[in-house]
N, C-alpha and C positions, 0 to 999 in steps of 0.2 A: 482752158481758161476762156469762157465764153465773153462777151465784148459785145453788148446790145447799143446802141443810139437810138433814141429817141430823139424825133425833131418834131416841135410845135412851135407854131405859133406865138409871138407874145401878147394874147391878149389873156392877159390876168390867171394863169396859171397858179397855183396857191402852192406853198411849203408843203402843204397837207396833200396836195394833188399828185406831187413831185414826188414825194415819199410813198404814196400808193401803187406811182407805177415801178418805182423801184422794188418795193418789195414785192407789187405782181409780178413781174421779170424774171425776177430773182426765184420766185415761187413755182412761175412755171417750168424753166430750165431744169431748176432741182426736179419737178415729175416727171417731165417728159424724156428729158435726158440724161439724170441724176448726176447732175453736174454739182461739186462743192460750191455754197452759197459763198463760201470764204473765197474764193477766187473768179466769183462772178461777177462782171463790170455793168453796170448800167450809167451811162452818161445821157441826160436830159440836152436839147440844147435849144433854147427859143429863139427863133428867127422872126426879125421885123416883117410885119405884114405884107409891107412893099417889096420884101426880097424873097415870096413866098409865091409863083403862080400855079396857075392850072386853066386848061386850058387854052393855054397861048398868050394868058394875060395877068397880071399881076393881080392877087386876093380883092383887092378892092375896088380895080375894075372891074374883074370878073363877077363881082358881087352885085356891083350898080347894074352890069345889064340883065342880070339874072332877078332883078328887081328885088333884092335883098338891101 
């Protein structure tokens, strides 16, 4: 019973966006593993920008000095 997490960002993520990666997930487990779709999890989870860094600095620091 395979158990994926996804974690993004919340900036504006769509229903439509969320349902694509689920059933991508979902799609590749079934080929590559032929894992039952009926018992495979995929949970989406969107994390505030501020609580999301890389490089030693939170998203939207690291974005100002990156000049983004």
């Amino acid at each position: 019973m395979p158990y994926v997490n996804i974690k993004v960002t919340d900036e504006g993520v769509t229903r439509a966006q969320k349902a694509e990666l689920i059933a991508g997930v979902t799609d590749l487990l079934t080929r590559v593993l032929h894992k039952d779709p009926a018992t495979t999890f995929a949970v989406i989870d969107e994390v505030a920008l501020e609580d999301w860094g890389i490089g030693g600095l939170p998203v939207p620091e690291y974005r100002r000095s990156a000049g983004r």
